[in-house]
PDB file of N, CA, C and O in Angstrom:
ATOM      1  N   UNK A   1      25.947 -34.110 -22.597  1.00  0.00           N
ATOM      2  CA  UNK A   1      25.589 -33.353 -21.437  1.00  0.00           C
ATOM      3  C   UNK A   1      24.073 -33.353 -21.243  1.00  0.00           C
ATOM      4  O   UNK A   1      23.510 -33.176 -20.163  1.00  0.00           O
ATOM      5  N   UNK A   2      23.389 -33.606 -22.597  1.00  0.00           N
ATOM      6  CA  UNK A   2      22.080 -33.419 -21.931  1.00  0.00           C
ATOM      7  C   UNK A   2      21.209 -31.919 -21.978  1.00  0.00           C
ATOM      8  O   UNK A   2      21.890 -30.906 -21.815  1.00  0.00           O
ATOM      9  N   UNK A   3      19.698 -31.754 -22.200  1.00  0.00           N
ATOM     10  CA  UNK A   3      19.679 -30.814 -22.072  1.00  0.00           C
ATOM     11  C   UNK A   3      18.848 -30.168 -20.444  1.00  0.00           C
ATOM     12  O   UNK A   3      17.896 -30.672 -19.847  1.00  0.00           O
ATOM     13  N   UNK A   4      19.705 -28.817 -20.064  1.00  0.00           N
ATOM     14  CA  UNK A   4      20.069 -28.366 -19.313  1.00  0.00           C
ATOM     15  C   UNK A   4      19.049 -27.419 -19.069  1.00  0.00           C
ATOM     16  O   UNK A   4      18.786 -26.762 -20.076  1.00  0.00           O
ATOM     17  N   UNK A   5      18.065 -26.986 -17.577  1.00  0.00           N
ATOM     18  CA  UNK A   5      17.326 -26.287 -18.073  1.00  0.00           C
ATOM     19  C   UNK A   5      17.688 -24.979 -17.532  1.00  0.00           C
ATOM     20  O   UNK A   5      18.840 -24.633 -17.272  1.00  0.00           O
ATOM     21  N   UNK A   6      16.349 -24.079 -17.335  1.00  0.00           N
ATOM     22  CA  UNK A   6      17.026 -22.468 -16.718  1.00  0.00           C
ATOM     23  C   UNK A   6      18.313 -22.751 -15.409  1.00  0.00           C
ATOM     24  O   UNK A   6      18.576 -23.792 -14.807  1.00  0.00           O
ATOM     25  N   UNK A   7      18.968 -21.295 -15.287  1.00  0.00           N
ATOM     26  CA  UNK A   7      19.544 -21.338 -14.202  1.00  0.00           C
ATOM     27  C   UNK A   7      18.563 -20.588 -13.305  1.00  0.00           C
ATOM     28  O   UNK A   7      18.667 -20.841 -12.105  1.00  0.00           O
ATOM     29  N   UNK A   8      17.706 -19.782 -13.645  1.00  0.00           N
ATOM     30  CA  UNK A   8      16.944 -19.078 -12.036  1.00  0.00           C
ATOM     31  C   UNK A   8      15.467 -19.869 -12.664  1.00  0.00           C
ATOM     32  O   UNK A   8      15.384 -20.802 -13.462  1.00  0.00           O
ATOM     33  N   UNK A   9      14.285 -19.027 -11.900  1.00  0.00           N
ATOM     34  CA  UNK A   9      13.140 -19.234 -12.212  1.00  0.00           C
ATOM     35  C   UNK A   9      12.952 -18.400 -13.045  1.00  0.00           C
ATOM     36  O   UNK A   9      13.778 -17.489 -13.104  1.00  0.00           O
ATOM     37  N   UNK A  10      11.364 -18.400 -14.354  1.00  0.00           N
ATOM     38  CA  UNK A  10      11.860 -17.509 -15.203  1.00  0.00           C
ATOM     39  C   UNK A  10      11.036 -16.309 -14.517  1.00  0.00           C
ATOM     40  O   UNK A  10      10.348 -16.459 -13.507  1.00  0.00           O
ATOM     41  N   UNK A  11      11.199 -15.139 -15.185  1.00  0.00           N
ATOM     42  CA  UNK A  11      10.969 -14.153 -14.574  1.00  0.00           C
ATOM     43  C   UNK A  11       9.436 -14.076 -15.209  1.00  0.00           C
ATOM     44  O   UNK A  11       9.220 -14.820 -16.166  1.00  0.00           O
ATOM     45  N   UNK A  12       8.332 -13.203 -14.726  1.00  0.00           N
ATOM     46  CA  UNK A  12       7.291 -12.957 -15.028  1.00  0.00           C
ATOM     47  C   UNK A  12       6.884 -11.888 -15.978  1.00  0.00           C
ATOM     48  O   UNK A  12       6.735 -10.677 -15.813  1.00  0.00           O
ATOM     49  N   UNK A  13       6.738 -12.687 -17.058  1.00  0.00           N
ATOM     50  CA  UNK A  13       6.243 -11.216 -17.766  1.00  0.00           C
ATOM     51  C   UNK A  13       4.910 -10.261 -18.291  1.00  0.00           C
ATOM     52  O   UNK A  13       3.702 -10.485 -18.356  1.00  0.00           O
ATOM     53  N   UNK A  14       5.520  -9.425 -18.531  1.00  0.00           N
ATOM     54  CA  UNK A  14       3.781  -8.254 -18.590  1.00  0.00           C
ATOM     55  C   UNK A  14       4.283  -7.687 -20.022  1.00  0.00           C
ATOM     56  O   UNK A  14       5.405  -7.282 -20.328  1.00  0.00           O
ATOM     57  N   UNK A  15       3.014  -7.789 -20.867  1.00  0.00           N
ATOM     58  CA  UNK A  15       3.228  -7.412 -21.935  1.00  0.00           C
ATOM     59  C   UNK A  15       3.399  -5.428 -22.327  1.00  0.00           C
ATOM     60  O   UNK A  15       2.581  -4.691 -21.776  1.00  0.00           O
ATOM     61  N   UNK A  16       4.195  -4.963 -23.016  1.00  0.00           N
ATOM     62  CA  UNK A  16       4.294  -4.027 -22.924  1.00  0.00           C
ATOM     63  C   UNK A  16       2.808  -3.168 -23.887  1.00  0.00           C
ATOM     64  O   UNK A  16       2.679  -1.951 -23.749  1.00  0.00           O
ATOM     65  N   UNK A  17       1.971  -3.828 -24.649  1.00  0.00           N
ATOM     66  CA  UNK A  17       0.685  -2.933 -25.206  1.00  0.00           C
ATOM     67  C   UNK A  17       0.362  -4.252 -25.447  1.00  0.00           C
ATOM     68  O   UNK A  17       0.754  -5.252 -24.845  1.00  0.00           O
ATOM     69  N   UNK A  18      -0.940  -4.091 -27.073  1.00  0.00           N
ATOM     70  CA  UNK A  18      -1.490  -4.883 -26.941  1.00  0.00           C
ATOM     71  C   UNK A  18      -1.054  -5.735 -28.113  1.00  0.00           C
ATOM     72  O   UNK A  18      -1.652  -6.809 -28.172  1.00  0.00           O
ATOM     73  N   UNK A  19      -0.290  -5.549 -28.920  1.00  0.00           N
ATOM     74  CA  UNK A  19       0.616  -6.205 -29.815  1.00  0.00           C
ATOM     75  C   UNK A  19       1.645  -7.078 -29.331  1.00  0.00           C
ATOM     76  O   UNK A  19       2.016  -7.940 -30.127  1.00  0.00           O
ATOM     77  N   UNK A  20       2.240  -7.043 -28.094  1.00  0.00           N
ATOM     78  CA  UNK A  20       2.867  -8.067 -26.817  1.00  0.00           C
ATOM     79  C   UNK A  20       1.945  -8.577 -26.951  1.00  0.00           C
ATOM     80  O   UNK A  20       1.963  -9.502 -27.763  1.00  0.00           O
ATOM     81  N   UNK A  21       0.875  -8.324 -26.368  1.00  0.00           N
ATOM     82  CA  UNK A  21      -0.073  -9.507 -25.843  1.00  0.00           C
ATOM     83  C   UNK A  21      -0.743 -10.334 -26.642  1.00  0.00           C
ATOM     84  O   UNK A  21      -1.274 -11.358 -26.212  1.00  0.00           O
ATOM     85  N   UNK A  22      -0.797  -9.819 -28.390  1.00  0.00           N
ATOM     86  CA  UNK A  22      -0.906 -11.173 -29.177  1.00  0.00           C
ATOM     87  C   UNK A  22      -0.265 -11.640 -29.348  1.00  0.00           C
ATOM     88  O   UNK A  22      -0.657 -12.713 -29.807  1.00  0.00           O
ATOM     89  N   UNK A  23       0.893 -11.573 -29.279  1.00  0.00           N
ATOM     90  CA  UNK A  23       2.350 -12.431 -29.765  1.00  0.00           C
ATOM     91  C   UNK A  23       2.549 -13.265 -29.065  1.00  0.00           C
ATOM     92  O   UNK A  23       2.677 -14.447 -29.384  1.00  0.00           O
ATOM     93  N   UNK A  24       2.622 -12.732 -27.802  1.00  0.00           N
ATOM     94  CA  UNK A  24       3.252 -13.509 -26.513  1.00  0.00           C
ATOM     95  C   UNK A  24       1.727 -14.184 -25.754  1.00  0.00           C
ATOM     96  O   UNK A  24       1.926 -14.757 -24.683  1.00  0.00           O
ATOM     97  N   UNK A  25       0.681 -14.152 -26.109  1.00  0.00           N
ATOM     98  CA  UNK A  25      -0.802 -15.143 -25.389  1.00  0.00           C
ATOM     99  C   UNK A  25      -0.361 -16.406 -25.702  1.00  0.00           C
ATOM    100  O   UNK A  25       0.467 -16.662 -26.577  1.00  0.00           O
ATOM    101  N   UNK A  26      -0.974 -17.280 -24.908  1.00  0.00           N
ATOM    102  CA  UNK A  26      -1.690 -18.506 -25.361  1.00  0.00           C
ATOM    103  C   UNK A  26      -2.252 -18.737 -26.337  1.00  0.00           C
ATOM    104  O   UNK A  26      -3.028 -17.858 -26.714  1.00  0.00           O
ATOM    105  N   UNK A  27      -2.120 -20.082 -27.244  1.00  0.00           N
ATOM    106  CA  UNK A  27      -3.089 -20.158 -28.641  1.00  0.00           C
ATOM    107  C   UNK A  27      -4.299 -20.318 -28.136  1.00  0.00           C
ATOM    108  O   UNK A  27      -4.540 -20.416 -26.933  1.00  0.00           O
ATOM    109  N   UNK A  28      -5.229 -20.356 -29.164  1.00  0.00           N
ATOM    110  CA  UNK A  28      -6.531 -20.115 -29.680  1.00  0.00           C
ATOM    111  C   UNK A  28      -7.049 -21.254 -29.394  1.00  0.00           C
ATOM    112  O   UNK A  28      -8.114 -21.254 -28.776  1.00  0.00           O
ATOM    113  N   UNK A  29      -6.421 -22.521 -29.775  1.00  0.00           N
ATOM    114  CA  UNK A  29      -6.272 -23.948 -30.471  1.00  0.00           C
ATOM    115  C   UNK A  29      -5.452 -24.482 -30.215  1.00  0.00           C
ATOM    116  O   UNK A  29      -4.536 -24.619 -31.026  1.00  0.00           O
ATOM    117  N   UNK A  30      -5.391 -25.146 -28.707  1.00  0.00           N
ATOM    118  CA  UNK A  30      -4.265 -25.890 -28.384  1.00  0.00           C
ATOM    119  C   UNK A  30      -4.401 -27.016 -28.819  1.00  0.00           C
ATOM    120  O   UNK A  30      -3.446 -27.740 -28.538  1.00  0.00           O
ATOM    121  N   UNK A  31      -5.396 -27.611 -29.547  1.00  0.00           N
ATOM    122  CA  UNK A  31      -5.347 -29.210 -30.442  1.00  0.00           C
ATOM    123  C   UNK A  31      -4.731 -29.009 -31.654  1.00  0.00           C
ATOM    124  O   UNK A  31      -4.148 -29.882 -32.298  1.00  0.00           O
ATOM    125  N   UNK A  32      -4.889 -27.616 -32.023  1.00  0.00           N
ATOM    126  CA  UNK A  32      -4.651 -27.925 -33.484  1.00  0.00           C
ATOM    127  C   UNK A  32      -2.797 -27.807 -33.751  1.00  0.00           C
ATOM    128  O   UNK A  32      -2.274 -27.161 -32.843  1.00  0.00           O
ATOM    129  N   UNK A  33      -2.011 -28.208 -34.588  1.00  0.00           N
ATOM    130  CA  UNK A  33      -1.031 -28.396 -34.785  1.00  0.00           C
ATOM    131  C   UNK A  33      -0.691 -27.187 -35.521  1.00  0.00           C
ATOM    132  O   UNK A  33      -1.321 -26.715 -36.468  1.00  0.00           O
ATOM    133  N   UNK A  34       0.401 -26.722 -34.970  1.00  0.00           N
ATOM    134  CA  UNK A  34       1.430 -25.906 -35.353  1.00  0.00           C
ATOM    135  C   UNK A  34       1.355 -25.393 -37.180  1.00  0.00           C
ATOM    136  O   UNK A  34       1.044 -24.346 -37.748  1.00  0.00           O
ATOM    137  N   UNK A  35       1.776 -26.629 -37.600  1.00  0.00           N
ATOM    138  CA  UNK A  35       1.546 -26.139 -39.087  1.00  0.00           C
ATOM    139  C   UNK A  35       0.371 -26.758 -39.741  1.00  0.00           C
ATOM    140  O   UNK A  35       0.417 -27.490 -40.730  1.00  0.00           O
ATOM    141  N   UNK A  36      -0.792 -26.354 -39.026  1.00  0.00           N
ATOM    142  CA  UNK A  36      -2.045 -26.450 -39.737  1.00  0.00           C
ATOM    143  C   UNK A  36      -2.340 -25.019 -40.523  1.00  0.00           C
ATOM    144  O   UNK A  36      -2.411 -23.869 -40.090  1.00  0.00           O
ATOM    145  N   UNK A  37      -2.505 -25.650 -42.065  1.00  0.00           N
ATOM    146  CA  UNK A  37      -2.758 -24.303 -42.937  1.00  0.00           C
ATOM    147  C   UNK A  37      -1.508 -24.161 -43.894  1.00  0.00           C
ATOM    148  O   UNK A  37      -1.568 -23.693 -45.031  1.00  0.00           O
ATOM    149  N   UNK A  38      -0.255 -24.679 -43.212  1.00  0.00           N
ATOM    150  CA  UNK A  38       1.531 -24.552 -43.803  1.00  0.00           C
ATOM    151  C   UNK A  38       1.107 -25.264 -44.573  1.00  0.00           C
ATOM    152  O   UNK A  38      -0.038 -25.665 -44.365  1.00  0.00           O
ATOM    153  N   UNK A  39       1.937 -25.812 -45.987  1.00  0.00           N
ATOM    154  CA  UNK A  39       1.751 -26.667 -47.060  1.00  0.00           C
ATOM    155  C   UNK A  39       2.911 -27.900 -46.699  1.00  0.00           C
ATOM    156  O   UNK A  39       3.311 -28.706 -47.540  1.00  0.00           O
ATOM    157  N   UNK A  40       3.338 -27.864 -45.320  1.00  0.00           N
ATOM    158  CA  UNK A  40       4.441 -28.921 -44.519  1.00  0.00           C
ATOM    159  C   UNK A  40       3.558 -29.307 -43.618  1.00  0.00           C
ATOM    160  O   UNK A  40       2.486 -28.704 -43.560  1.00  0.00           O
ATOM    161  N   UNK A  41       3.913 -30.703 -42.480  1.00  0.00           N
ATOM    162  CA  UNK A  41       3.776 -30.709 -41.576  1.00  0.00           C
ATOM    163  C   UNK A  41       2.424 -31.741 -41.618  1.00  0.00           C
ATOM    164  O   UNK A  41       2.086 -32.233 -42.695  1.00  0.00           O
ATOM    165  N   UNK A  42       1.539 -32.085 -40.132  1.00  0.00           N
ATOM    166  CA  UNK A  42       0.578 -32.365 -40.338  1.00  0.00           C
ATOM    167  C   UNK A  42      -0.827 -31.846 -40.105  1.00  0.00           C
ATOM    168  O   UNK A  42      -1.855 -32.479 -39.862  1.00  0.00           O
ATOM    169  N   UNK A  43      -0.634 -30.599 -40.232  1.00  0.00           N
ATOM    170  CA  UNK A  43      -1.936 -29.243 -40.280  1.00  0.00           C
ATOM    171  C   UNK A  43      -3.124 -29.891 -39.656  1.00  0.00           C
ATOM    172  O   UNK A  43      -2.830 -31.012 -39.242  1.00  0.00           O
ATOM    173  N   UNK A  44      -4.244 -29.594 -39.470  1.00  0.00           N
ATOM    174  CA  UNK A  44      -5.745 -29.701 -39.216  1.00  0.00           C
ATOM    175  C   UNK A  44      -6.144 -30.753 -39.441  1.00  0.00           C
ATOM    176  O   UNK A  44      -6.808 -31.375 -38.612  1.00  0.00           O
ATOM    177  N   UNK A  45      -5.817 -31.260 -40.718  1.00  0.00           N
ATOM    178  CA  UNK A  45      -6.845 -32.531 -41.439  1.00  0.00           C
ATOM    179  C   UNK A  45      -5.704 -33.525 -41.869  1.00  0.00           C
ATOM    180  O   UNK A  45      -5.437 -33.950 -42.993  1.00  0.00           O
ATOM    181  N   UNK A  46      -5.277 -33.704 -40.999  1.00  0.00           N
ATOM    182  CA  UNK A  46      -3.620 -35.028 -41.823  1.00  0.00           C
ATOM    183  C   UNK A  46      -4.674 -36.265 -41.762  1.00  0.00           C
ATOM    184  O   UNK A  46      -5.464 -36.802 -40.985  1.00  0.00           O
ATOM    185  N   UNK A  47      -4.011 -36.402 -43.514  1.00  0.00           N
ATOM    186  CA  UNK A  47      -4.031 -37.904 -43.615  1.00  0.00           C
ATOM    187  C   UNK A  47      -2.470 -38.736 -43.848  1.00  0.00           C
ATOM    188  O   UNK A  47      -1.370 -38.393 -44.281  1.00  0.00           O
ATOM    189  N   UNK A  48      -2.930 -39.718 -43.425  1.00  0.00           N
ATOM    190  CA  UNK A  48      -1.563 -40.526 -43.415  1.00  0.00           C
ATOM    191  C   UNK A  48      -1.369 -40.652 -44.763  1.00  0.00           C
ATOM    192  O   UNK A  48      -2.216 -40.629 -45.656  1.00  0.00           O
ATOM    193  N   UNK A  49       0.158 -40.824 -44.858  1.00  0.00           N
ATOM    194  CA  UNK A  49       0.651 -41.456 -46.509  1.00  0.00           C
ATOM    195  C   UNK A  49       0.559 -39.923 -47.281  1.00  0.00           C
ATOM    196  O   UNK A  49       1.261 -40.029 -48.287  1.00  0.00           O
ATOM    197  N   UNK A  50       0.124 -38.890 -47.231  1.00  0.00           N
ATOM    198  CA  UNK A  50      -0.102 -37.240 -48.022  1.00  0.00           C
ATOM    199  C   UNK A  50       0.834 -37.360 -48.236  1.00  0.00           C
ATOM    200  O   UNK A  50       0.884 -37.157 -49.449  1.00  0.00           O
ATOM    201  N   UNK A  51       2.091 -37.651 -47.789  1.00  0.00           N
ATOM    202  CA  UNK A  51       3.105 -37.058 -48.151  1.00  0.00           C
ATOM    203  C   UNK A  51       4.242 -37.715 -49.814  1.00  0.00           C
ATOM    204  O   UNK A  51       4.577 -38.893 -49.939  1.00  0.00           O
ATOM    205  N   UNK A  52       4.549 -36.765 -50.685  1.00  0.00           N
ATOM    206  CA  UNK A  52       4.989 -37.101 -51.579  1.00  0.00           C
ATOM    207  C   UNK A  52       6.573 -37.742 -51.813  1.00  0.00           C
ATOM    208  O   UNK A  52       7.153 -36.686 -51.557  1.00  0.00           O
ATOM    209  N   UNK A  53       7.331 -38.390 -52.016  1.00  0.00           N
ATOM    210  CA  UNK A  53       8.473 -38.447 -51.567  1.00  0.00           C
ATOM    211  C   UNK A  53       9.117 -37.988 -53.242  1.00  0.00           C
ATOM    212  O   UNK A  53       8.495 -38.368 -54.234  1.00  0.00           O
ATOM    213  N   UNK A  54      10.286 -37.223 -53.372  1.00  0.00           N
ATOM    214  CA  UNK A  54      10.943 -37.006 -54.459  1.00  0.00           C
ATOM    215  C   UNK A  54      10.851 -37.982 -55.634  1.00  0.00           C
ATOM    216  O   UNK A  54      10.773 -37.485 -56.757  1.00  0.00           O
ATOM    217  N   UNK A  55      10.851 -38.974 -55.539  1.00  0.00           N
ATOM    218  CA  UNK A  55      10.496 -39.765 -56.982  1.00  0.00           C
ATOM    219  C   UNK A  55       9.120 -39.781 -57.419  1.00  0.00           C
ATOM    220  O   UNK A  55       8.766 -40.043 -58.568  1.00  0.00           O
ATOM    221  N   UNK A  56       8.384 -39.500 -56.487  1.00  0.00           N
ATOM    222  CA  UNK A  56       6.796 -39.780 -56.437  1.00  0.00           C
ATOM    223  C   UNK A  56       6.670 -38.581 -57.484  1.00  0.00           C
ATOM    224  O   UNK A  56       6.266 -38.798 -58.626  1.00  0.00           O
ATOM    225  N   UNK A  57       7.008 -37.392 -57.075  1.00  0.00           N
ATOM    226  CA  UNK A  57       7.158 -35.786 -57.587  1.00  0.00           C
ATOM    227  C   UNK A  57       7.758 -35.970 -59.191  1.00  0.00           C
ATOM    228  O   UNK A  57       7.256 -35.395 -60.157  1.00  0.00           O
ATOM    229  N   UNK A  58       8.712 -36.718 -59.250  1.00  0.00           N
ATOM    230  CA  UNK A  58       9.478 -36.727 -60.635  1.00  0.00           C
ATOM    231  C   UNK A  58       8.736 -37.651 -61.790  1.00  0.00           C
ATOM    232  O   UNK A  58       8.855 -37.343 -62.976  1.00  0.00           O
ATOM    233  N   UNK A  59       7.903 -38.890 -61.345  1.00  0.00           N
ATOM    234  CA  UNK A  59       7.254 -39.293 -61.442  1.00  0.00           C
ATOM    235  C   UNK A  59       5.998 -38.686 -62.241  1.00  0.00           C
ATOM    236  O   UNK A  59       5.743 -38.784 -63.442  1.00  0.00           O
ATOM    237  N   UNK A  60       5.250 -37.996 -61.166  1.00  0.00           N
ATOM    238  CA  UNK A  60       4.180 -37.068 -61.836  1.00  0.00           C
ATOM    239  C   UNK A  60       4.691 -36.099 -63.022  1.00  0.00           C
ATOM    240  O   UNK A  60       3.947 -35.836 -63.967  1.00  0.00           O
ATOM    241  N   UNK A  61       6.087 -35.549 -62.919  1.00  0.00           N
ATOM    242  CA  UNK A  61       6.389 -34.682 -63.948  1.00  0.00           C
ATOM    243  C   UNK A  61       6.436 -35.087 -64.986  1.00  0.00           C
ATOM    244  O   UNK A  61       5.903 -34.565 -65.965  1.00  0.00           O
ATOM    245  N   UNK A  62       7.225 -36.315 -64.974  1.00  0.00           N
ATOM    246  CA  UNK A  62       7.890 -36.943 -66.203  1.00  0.00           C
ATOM    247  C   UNK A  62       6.071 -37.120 -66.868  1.00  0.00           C
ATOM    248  O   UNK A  62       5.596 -36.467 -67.797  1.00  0.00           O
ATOM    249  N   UNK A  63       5.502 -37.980 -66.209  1.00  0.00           N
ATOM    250  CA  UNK A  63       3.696 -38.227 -67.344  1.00  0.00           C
ATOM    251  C   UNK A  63       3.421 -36.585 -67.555  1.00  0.00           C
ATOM    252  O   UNK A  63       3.235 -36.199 -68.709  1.00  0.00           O
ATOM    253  N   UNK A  64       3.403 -36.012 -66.908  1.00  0.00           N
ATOM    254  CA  UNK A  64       2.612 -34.800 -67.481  1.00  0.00           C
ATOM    255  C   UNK A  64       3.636 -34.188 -68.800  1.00  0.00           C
ATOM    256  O   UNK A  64       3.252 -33.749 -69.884  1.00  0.00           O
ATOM    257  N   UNK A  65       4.639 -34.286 -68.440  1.00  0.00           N
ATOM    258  CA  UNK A  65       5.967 -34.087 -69.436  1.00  0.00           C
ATOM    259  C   UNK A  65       5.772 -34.874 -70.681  1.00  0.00           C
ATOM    260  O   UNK A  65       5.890 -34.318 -71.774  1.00  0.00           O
ATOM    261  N   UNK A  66       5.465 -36.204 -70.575  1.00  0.00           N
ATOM    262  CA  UNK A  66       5.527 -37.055 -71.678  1.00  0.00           C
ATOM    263  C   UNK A  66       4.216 -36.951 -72.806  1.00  0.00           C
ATOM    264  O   UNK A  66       4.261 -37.089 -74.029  1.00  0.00           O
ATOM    265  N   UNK A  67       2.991 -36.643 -71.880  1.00  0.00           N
ATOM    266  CA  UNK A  67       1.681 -36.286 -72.253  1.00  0.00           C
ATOM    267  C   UNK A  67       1.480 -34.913 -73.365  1.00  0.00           C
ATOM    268  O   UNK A  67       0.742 -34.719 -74.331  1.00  0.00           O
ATOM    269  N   UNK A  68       2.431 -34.189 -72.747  1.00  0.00           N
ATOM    270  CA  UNK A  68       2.084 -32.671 -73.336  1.00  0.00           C
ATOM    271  C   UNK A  68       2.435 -32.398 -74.601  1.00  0.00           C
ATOM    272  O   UNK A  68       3.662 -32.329 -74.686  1.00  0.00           O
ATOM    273  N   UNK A  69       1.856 -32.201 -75.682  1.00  0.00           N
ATOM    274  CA  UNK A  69       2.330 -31.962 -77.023  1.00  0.00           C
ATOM    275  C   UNK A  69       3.622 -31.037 -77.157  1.00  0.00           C
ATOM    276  O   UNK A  69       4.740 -31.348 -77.566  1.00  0.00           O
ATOM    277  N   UNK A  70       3.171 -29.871 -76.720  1.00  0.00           N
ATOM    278  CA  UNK A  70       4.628 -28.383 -76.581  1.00  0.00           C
ATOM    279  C   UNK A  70       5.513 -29.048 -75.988  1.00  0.00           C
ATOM    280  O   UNK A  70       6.606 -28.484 -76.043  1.00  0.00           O
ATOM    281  N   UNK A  71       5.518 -30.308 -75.272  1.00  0.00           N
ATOM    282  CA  UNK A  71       7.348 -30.242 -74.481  1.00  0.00           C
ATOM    283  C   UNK A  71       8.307 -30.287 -75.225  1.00  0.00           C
ATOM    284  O   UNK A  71       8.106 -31.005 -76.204  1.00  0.00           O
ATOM    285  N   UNK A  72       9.757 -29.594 -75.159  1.00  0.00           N
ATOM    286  CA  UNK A  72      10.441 -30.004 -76.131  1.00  0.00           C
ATOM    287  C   UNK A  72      10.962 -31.388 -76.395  1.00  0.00           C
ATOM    288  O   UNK A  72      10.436 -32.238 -75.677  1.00  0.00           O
ATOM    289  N   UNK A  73      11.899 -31.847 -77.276  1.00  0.00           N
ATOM    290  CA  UNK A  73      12.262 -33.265 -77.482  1.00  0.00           C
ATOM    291  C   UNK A  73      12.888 -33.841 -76.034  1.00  0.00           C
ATOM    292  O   UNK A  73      12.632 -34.833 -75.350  1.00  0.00           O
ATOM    293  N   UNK A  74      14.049 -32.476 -75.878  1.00  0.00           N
ATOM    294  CA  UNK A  74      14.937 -32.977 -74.888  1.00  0.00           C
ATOM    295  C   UNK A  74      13.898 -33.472 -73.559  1.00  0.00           C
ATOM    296  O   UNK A  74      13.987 -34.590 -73.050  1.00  0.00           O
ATOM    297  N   UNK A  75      12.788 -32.288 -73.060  1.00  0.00           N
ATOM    298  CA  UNK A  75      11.955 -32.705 -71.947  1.00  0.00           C
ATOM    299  C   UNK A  75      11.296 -34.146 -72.332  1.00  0.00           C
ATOM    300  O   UNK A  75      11.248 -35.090 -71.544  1.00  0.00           O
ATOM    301  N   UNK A  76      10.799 -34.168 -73.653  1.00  0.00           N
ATOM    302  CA  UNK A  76      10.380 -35.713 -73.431  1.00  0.00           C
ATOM    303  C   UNK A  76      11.173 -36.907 -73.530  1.00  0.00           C
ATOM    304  O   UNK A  76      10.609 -37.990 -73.370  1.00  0.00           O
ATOM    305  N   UNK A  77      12.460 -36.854 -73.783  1.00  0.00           N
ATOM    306  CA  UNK A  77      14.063 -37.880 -73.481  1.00  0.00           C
ATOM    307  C   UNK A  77      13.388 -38.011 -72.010  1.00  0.00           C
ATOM    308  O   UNK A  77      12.490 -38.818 -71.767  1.00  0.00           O
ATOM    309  N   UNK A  78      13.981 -37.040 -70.987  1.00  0.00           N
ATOM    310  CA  UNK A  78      13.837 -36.723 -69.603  1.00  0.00           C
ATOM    311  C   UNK A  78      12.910 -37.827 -69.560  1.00  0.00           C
ATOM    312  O   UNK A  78      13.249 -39.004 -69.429  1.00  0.00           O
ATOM    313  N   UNK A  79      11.414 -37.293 -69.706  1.00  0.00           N
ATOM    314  CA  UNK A  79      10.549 -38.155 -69.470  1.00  0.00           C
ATOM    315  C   UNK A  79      10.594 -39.566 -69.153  1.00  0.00           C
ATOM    316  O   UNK A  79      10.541 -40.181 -68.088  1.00  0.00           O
ATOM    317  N   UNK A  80      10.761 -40.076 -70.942  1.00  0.00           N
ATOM    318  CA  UNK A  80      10.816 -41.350 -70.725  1.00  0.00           C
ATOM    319  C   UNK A  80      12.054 -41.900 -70.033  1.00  0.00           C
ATOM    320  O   UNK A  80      11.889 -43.097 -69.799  1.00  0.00           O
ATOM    321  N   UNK A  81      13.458 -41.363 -69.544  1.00  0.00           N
ATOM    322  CA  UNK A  81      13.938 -42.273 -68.728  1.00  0.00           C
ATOM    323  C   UNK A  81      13.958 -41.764 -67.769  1.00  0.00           C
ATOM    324  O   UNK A  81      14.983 -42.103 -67.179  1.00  0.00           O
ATOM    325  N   UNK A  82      13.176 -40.840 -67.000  1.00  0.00           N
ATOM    326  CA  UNK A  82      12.693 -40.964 -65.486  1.00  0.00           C
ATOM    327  C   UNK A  82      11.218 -42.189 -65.037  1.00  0.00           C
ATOM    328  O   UNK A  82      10.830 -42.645 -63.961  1.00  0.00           O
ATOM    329  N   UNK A  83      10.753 -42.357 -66.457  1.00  0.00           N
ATOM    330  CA  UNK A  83       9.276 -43.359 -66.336  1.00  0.00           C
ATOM    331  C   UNK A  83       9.900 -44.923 -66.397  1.00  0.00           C
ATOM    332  O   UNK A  83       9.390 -45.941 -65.927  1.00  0.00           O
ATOM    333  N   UNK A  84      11.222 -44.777 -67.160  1.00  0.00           N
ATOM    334  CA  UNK A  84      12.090 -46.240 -66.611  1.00  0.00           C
ATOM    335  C   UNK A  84      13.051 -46.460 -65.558  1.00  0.00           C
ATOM    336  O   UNK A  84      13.934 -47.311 -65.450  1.00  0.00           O
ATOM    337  N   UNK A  85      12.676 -45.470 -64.767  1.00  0.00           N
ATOM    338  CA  UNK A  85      13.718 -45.923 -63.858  1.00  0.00           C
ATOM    339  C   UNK A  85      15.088 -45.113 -63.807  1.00  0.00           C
ATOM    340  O   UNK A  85      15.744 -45.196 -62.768  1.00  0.00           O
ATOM    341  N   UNK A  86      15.510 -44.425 -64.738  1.00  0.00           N
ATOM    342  CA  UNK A  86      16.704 -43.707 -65.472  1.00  0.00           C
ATOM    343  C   UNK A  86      17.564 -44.907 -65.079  1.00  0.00           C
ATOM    344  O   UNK A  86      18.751 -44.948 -65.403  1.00  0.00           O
TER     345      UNK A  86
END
């Protein structure tokens, strides 16, 4: 079907104090992106490629895992067969 827009015009609104009227204004920063500042998204300062993908993540664990004297045995098993590939 498609998407479908209003059925009337929308109606005009007036904010009821002044807590409406921050909520419901215009941004500050219409360049800047939505989740600039979020730890998602591409915030203020995106660089391309930032982003980690799940093996990348398991990856980093497993070396810091394998590195650390205190891990237990079982965490450093883990380790080394997430660093081969499992």
């Amino acid at each position: 079907m498609g998407l479908v827009g209003p059925a009337e015009d929308p109606v005009d609104f007036t904010p009821a104090g002044e807590d409406e009227e921050f909520i419901y204004s215009p941004t500050d920063r219409p360049g800047e992106p939505v989740t600039a500042g979020a730890p998602v998204g591409p915030g203020a300062f995106a660089t391309p490629h930032a982003v980690q993908t799940t093996e990348d993540i398991a990856v980093q664990v497993a070396r810091r895992a394998a590195a650390d004297p205190r891990a237990p045995r079982s965490m450093k098993r883990w380790a080394q067969r997430a660093l081969e590939g499992f």
